[in-house]
TORLUMKE-169904 format. One line per 3 residues: number of its first residue (from 1); for each residue x, y, z of N, C-alpha, C, CB. Coordinates in nm, 3 decimals, m for minus. Each point is the difference from the previous one (the first is absolute). Glycine has a CB too. Example, Ala and Ser with C-alpha at 12.3 -4.5 7.8 and 13.67 -1.06 7.14 Angstrom:
<drentors>
1	1.319:m0.569:0.780:m0.089:0.119:0.000:0.090:0.120:0.000:m0.189:m0.117:0.125 | 0.154:0.222:m0.197:0.082:0.119:0.006:m0.077:0.109:0.073:0.118:m0.063:m0.215 .
</drentors>
This chain:
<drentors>
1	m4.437:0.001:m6.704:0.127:m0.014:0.068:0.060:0.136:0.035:0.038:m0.215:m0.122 | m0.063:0.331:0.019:0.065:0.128:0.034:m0.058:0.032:0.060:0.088:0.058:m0.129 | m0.263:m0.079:0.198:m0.048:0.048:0.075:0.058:m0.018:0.190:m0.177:m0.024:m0.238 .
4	0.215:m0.149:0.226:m0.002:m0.033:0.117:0.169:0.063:0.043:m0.210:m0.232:m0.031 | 0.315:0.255:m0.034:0.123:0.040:m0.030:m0.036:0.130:0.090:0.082:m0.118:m0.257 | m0.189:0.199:0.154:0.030:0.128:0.078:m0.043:m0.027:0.137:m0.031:0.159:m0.194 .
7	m0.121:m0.194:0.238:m0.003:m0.008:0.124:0.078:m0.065:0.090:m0.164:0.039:m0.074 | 0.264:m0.102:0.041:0.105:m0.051:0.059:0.097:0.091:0.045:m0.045:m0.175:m0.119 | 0.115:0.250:m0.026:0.026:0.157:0.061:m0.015:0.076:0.096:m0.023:m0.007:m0.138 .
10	m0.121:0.009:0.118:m0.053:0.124:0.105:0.010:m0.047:0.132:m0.169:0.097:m0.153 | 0.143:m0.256:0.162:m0.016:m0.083:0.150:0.116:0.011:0.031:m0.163:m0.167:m0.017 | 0.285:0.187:m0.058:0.135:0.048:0.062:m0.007:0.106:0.044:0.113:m0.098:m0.117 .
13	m0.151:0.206:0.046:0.046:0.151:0.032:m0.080:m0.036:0.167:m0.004:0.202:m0.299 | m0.125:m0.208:0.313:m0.061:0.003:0.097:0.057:m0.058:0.108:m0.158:0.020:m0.131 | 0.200:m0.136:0.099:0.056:m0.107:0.071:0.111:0.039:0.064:m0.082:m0.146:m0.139 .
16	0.156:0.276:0.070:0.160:0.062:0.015:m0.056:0.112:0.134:0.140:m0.008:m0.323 | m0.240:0.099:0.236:m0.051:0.078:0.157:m0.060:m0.085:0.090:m0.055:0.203:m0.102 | 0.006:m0.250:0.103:m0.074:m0.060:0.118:0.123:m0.099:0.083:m0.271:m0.002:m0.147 .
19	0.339:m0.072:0.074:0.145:m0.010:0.094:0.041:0.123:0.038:0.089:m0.185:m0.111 | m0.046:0.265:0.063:0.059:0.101:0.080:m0.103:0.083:0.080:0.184:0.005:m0.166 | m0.283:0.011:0.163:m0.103:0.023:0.114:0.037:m0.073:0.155:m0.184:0.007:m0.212 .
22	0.134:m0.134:0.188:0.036:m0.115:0.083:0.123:m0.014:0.082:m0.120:m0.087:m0.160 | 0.245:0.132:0.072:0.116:0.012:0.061:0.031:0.085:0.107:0.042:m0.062:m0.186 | m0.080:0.202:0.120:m0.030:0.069:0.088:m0.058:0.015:0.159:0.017:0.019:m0.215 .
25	m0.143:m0.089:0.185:m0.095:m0.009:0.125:0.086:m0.098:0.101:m0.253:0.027:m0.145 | 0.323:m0.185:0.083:0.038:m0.079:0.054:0.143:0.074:0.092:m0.132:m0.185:m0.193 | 0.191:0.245:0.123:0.153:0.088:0.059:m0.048:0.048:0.080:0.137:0.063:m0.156 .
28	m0.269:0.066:0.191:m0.006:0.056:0.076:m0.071:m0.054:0.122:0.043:0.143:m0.169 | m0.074:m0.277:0.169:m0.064:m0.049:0.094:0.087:m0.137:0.055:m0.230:0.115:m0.108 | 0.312:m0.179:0.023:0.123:m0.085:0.068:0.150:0.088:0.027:m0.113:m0.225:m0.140 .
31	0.109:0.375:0.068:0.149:0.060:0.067:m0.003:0.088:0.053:0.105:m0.056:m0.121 | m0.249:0.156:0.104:m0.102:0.109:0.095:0.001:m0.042:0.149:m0.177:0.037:m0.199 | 0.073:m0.140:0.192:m0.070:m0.013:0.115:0.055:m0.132:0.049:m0.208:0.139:m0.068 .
34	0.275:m0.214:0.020:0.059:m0.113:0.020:m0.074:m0.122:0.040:0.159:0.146:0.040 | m0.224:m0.152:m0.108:m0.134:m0.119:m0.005:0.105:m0.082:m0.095:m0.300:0.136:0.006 | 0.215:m0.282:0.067:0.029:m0.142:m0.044:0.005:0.021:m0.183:m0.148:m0.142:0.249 .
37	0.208:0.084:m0.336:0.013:m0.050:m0.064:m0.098:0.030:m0.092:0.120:m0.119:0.131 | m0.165:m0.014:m0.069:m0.088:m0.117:m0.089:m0.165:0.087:0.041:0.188:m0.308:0.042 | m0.205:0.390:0.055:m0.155:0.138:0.018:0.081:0.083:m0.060:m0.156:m0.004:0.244 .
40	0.264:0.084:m0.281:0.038:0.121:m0.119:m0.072:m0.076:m0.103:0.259:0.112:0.058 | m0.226:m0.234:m0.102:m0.018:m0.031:m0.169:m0.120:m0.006:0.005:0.183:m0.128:m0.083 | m0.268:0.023:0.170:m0.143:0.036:m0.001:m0.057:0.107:0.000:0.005:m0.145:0.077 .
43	0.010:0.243:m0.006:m0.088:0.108:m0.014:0.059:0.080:m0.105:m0.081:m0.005:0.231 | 0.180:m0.026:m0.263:0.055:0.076:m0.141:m0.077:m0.018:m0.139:0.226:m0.036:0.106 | m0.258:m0.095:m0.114:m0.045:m0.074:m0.076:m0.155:0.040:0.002:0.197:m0.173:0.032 .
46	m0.270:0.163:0.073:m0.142:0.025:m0.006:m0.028:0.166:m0.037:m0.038:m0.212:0.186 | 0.110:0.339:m0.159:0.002:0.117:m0.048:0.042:m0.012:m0.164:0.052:0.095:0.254 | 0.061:m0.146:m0.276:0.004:m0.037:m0.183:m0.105:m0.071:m0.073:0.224:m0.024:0.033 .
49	m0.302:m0.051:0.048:m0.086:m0.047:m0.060:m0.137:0.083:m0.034:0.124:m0.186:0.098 | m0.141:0.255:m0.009:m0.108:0.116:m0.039:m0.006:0.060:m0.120:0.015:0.047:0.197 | 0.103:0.016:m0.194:0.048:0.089:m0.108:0.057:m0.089:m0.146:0.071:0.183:0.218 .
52	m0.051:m0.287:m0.192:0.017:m0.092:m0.110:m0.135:m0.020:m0.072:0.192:m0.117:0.124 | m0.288:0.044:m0.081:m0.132:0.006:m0.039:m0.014:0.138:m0.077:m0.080:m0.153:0.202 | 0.113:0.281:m0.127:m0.094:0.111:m0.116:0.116:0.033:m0.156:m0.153:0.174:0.267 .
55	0.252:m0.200:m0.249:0.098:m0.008:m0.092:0.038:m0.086:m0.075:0.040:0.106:0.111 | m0.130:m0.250:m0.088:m0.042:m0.105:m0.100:m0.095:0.037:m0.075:0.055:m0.154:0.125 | m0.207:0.164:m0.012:m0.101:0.068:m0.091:0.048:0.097:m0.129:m0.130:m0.009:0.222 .
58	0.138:0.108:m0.157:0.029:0.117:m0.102:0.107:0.007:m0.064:m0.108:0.107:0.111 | 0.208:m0.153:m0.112:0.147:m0.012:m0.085:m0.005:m0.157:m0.116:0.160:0.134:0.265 | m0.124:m0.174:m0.139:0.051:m0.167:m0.085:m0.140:m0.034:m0.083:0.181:m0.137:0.226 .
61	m0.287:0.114:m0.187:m0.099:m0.090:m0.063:m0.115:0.082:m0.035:0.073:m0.199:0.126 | m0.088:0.347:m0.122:m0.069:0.091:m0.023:m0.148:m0.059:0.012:0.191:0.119:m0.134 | m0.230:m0.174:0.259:m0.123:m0.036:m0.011:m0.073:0.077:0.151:0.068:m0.253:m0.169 .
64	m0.172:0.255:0.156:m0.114:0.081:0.118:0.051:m0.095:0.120:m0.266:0.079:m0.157 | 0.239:0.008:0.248:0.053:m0.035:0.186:m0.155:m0.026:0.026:0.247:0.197:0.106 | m0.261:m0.363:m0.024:m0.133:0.043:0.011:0.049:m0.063:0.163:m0.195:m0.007:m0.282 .
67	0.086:0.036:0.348:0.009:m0.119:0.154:0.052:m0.132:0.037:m0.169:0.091:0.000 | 0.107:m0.166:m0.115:m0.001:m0.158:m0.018:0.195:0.011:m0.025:m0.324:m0.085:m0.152 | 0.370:0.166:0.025:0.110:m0.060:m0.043:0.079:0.087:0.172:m0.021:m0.038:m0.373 .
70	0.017:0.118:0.401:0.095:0.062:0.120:m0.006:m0.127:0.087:m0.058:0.282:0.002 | m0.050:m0.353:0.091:m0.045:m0.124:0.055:0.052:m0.094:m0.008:m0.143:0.059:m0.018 | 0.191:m0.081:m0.164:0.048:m0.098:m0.023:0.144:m0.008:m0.032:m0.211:m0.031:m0.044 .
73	0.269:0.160:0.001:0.145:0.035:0.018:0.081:m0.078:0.046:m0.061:0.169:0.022 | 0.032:m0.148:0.154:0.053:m0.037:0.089:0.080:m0.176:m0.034:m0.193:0.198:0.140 | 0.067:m0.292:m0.213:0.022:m0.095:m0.034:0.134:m0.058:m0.088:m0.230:0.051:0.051 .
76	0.256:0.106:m0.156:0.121:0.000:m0.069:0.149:0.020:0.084:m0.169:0.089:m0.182 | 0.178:m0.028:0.303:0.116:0.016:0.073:m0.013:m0.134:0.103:0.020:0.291:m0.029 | m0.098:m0.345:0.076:m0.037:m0.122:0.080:0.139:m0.098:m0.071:m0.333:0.032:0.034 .
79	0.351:m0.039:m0.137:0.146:m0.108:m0.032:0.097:0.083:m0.016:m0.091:m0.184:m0.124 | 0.114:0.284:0.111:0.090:0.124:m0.028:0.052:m0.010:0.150:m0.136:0.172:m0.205 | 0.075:m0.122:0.334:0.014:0.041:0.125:0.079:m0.150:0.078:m0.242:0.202:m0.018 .
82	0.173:m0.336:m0.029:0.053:m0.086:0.068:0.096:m0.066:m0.050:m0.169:m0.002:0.088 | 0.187:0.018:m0.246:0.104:m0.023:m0.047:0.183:0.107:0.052:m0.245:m0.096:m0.196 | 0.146:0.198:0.196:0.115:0.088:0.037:0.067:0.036:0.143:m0.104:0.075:m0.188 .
85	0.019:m0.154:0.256:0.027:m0.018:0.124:0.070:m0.060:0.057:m0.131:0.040:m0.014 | 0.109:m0.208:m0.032:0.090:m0.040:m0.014:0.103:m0.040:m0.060:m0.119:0.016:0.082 | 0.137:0.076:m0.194:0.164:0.047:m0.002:0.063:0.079:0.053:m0.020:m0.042:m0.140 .
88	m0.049:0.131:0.215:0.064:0.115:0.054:0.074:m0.068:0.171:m0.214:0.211:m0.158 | 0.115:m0.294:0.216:m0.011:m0.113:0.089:0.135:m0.103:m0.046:m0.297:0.026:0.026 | 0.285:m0.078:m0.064:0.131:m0.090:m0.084:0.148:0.099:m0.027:m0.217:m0.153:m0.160 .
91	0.212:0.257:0.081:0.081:0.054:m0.029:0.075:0.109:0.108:m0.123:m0.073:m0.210 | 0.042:0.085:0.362:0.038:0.077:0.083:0.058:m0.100:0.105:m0.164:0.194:m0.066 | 0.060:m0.277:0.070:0.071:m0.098:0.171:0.096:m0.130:m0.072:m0.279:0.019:0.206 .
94	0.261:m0.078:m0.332:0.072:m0.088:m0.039:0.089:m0.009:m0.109:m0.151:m0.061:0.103 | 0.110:0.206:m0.151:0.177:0.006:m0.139:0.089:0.105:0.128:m0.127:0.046:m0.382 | 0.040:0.041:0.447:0.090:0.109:0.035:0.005:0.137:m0.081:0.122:m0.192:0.075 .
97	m0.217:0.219:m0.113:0.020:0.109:m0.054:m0.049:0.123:0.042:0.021:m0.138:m0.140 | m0.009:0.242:0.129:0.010:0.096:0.060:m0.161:0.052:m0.061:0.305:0.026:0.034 | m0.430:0.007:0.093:m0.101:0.017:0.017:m0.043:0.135:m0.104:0.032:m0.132:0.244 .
100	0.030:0.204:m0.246:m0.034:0.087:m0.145:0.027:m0.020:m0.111:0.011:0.125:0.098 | 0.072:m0.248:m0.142:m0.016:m0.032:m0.134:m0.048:m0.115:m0.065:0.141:0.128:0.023 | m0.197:m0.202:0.112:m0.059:m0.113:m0.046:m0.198:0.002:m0.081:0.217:m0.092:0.231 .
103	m0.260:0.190:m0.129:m0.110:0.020:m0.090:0.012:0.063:m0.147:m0.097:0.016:0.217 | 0.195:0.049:m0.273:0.014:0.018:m0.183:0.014:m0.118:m0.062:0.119:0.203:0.002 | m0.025:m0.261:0.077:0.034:m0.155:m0.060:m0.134:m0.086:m0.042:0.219:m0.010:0.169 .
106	m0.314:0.040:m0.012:m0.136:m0.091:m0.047:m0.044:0.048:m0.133:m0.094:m0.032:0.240 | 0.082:0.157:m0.232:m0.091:0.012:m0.133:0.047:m0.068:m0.159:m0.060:0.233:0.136 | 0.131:m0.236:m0.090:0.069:m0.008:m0.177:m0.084:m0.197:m0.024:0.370:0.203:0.019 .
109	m0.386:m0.275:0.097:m0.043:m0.121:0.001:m0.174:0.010:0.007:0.248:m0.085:0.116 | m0.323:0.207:m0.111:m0.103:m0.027:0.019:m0.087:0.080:m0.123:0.065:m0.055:0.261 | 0.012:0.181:m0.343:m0.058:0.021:m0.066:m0.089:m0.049:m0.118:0.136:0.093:0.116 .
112	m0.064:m0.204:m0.185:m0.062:m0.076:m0.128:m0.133:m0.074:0.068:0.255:m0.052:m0.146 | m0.256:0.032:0.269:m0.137:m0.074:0.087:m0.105:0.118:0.014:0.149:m0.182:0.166 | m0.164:0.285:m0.120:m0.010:0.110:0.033:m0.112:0.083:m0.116:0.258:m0.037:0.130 .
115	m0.174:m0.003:m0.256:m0.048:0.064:m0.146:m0.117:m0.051:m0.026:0.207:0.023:m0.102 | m0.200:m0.174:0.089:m0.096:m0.093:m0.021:m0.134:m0.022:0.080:0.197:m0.080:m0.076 | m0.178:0.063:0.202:m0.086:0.071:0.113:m0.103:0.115:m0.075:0.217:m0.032:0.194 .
118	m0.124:0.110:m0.142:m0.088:0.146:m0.027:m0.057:0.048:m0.113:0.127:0.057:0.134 | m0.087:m0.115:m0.246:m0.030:0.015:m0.130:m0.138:m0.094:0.012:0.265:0.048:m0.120 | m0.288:m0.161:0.139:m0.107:m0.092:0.029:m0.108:0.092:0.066:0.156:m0.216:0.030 .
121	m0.169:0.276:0.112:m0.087:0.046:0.051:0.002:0.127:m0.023:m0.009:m0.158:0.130 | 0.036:0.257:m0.200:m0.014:0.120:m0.048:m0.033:0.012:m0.132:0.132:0.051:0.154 | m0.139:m0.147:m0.197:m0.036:m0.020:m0.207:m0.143:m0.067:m0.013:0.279:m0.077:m0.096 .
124	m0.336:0.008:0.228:m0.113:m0.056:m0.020:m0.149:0.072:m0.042:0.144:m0.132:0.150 .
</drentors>
């Protein structure tokens, strides 16, 4: 149990940069360049995801990066991305909320999904 605790930890800390990675990229490409929305978060999302993968490997779950698990990664943000989508989708055109703070909001609903995921295909 203290084991899975800590890696839970760490899937925060990671989880904390790699949101703020993401944020980043998404601001400068929906208040930069003034791209749609809903292509900021996507392509925001697919650059965090890169870098998420090597900071799972090596941080959270201290296990070897091989091909297969990078390949299969992807599979762990696949409910993360569409979950968060559409909240960001919901929470922009139908609560009204203001397009830079609705993607933080997603996360807080997708992380505990997210953990479980990735912990599955990176522990195998």
């Amino acid at each position: 149990m203290k084991r899975l605790n800590n890696e839970f930890i760490r899937f925060i800390i990671v989880g904390g940069l790699n949101t703020a990675n993401y944020y980043i990229v998404y601001v400068m490409l929906y208040n930069l360049l003034n791209w749609y929305y809903l292509i900021s978060h996507i392509l925001a999302f697919l650059v965090s995801m890169v870098i998420s993968f090597f900071l799972n490997v090596y941080f959270t779950y201290k296990v070897k990066p091989t091909l297969s698990k990078f390949l299969q990664f992807p599979l762990t943000q696949l409910v993360n991305v569409s979950v968060s989508s559409l909240l960001v989708y919901l929470f922009v055109d139908h609560l009204g909320w203001n397009g830079n703070i609705a993607p933080i909001a997603a996360v807080f609903f997708t992380v505990p999904i997210t953990f479980l995921v990735t912990r599955k295909i990176l522990k195998k």
